[in-house]
C-alpha positions in Angstrom: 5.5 9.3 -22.0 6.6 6.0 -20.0 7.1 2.6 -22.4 6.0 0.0 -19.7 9.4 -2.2 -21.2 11.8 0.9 -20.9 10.9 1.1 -17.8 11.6 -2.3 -16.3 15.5 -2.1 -17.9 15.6 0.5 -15.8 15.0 -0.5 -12.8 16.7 -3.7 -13.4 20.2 -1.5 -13.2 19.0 0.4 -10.3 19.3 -0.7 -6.6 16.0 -3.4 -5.8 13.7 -1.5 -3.7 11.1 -3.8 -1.8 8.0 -2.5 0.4 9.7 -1.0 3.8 6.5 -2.4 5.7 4.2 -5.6 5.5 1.0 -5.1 4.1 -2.3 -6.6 4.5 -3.2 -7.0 0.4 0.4 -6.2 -0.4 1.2 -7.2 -4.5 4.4 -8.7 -4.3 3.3 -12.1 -4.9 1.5 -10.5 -8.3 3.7 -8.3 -9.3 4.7 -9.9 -12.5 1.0 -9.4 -13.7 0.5 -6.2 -12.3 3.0 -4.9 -14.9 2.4 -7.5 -17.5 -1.3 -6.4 -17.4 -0.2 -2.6 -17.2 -0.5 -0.1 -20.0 2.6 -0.5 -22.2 2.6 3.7 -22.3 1.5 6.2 -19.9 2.5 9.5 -18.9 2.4 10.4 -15.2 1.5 7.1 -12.7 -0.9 7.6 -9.5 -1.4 4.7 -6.8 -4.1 5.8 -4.2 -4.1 3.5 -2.2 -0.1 2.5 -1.8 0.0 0.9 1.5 3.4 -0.8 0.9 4.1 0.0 -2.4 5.1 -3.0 -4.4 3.9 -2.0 -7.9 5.9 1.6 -7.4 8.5 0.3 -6.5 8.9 -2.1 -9.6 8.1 0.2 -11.8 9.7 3.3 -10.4 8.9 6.1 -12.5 9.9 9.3 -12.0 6.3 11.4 -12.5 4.6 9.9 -9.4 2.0 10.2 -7.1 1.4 8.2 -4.1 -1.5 8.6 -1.8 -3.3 6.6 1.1 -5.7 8.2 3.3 -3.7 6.7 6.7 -1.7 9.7 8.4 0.6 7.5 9.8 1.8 5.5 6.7 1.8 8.9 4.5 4.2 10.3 7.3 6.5 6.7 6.8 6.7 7.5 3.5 7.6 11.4 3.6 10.0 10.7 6.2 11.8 8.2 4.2 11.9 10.7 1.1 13.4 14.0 3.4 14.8 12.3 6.9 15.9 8.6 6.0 19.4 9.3 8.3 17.2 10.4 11.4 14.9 7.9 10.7 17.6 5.3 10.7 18.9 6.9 14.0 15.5 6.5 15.8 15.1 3.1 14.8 18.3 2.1 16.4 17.2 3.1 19.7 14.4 0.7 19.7 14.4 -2.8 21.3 12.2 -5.7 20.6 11.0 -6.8 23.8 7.1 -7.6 24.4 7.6 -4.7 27.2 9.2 -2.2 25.3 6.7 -3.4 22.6 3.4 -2.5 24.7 5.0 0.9 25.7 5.7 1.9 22.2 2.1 0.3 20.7 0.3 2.2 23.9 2.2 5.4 23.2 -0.8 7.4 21.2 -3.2 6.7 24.0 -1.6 9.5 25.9 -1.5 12.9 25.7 2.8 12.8 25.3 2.4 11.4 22.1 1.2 15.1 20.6 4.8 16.1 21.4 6.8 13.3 19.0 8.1 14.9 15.8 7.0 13.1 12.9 10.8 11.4 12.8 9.8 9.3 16.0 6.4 8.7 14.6 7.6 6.7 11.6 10.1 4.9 13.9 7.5 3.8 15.9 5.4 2.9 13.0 7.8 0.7 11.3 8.5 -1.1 14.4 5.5 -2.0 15.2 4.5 -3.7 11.6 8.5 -5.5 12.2 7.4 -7.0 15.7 3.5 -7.3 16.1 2.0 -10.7 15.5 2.1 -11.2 11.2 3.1 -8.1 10.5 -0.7 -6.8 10.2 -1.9 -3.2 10.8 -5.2 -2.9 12.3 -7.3 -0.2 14.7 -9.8 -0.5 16.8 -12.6 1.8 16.4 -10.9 5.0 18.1 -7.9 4.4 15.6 -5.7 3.3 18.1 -3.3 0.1 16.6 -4.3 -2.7 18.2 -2.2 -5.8 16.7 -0.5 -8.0 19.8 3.3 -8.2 19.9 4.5 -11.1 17.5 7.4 -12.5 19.8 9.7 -13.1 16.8 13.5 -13.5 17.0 15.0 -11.4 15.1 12.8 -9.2 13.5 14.5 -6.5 10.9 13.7 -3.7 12.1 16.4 -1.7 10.8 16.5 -2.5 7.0 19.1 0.5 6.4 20.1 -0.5 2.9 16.6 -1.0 1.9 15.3 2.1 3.3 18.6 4.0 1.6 17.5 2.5 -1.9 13.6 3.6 -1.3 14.9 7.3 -0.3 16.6 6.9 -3.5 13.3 6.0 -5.6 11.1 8.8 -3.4 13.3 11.6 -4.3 11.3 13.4 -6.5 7.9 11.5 -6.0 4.5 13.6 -5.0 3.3 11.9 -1.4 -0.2 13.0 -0.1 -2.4 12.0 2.5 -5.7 12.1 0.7 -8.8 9.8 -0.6 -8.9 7.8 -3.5 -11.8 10.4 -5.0 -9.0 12.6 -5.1 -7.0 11.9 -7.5 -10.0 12.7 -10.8 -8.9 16.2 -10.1 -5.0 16.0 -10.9 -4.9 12.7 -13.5 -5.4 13.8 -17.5 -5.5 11.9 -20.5 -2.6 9.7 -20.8 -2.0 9.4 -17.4 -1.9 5.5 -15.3 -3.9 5.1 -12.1 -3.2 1.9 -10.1 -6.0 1.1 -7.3 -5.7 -1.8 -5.0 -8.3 -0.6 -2.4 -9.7 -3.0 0.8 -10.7 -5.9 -1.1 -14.4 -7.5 -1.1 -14.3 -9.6 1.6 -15.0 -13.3 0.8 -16.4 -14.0 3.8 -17.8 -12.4 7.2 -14.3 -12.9 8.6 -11.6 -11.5 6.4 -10.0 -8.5 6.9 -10.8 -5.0 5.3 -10.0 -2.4 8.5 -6.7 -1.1 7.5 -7.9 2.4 9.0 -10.3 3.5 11.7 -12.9 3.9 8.2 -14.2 0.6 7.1 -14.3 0.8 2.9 -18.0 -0.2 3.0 -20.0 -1.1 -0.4 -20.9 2.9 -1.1 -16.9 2.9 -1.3 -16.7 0.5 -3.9 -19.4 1.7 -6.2 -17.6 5.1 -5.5 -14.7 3.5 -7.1 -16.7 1.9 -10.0 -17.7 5.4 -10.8 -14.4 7.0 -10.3 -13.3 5.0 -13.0 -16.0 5.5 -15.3 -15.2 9.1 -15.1 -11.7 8.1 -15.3 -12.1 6.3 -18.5 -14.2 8.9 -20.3 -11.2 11.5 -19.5 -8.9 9.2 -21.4 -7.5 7.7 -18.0 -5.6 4.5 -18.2 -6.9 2.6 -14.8 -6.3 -1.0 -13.2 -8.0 -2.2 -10.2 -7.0 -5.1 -8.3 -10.0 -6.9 -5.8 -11.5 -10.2 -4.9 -12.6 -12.8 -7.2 -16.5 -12.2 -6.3 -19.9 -12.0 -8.5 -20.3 -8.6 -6.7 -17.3 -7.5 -8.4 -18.0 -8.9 -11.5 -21.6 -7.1 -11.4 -19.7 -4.0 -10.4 -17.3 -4.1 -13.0 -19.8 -5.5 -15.6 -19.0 -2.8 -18.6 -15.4 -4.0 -18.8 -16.4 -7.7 -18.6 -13.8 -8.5 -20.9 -11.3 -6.9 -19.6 -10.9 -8.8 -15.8 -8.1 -11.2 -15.8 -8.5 -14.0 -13.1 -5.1 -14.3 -11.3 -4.1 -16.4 -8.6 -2.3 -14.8 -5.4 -1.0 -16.2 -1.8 -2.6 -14.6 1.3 0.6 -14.0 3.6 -1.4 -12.0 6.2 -4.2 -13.7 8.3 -5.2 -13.9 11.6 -5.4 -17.9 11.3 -3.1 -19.9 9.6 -6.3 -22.0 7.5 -6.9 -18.7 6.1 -3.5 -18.5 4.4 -2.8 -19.9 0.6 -3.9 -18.9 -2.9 -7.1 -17.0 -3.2 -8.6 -16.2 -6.6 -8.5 -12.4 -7.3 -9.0 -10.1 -10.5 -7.3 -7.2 -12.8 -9.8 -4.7 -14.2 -8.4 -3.0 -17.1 -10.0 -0.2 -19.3 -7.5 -0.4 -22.0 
């Protein structure tokens, strides 16, 4: 069983790991709440909806399992864990230019792209977030990524030690590609779930699309029931989201355990839409 304290000596004498991609709803600006508000023991730790990673990377334990339901981010992440070296190879051979850009971004529209190995499709994919405009992932309705290029400098595409040191903490780490519902059939009593799922929008014009699948309302109340099942199993669960009355009429049986927390947007198509947002922790312990 993890103590939540033991746990953050360790990492504090291990190499940093920080999220090897930008994500839209990434927790590194509330990542000293997210483990402040976490349960001081658990046994094994499941995140279902990683995207970046921030939280398991901070916390690092060793009985892990990470899940999203995007192909492409799953194969990052498994790529890291068995391939970092070829990875690291690939990314050198890539060059940001808005033409070179537009021919990587275009590549899955064509019928070539079925013969990349996985290697070259985690390449591109880490390029792309490194040199499209903000860093944001989006598809358009066919699940093609649509984002423009971002015209930046000197991007970082090739973050060798900081891929090295996530190799280091995937090494023995369960990754599926798989939905959320999923996990009720593998966590036990005892066991942490972390889910930071597409947020609530606050308005008509924030971003949920983070796959060619919107998370729709039915999603979320699928999630409010997950973790009511969750719960009654003994299931230690926190759930991050927006700071709206249709989460706080979702969430009403653990009323008094949501924790109000401010966080900065960093990813937004217009700058006025960057800044601190209101959002909530629901807790079941």
């Amino acid at each position: 069983m993890y103590n939540i304290k033991q746990l953050a000596l360790k990492i504090d004498a291990k190499i940093k790991v920080q999220p090897f991609v930008k994500w839209a709803g990434g927790k590194r600006q509330l990542l000293d709440e997210l483990v402040r508000y976490a349960p001081k023991w658990f046994n094994r730790y499941f995140e279902p909806f990683v995207g970046g990673g921030a939280l398991f990377f901070r916390l690092q334990p060793k009985l892990s399992t990470i899940s999203d339901i995007n192909p492409e981010l799953m194969n990052v992440y498994q790529i890291i864990k068995d391939q970092v070296d070829d990875l690291i190879i690939e990314l050198k051979k890539l060059k940001n230019t808005e033409q070179d850009f537009y021919k990587i971004r275009n590549a899955d529209r064509n019928l070539d792209y079925n013969k990349w190995n996985n290697v070259q499709k985690a390449a591109r994919f880490i390029y792309l977030n490194k040199t499209c405009y903000n860093g944001l992932y989006r598809v358009n309705s066919k699940g093609y990524f649509n984002v423009p290029y971002g015209n930046y400098q000197n991007p970082n595409i090739i973050d060798e030690h900081n891929l090295r040191a996530s190799n280091e903490a995937l090494r023995n780490i369960v990754i599926k590609c798989q939905s959320f519902l999923d996990v009720e059939k593998d966590a036990r009593k005892g066991d942490f779930i972390y889910f930071d799922p597409p947020y609530i929008p606050l308005n008509r014009t924030s971003f949920t699309k983070y796959f060619k699948d919107d998370f729709d309302l039915k999603m979320q109340v699928d999630l409010r029931d997950l973790c009511d099942r969750l719960s009654e199993k003994g299931v230690y669960f926190m759930v991050s989201n927006s700071h709206t009355p249709l989460i706080f009429r979702l969430y009403a049986k653990y009323a008094k355990l949501i924790k109000e927390v401010d966080a900065n947007r960093a990813i937004n198509c217009k700058s006025e839409g960057r800044g601190k947002v209101k959002e909530v922790i629901i807790t079941n312990y």
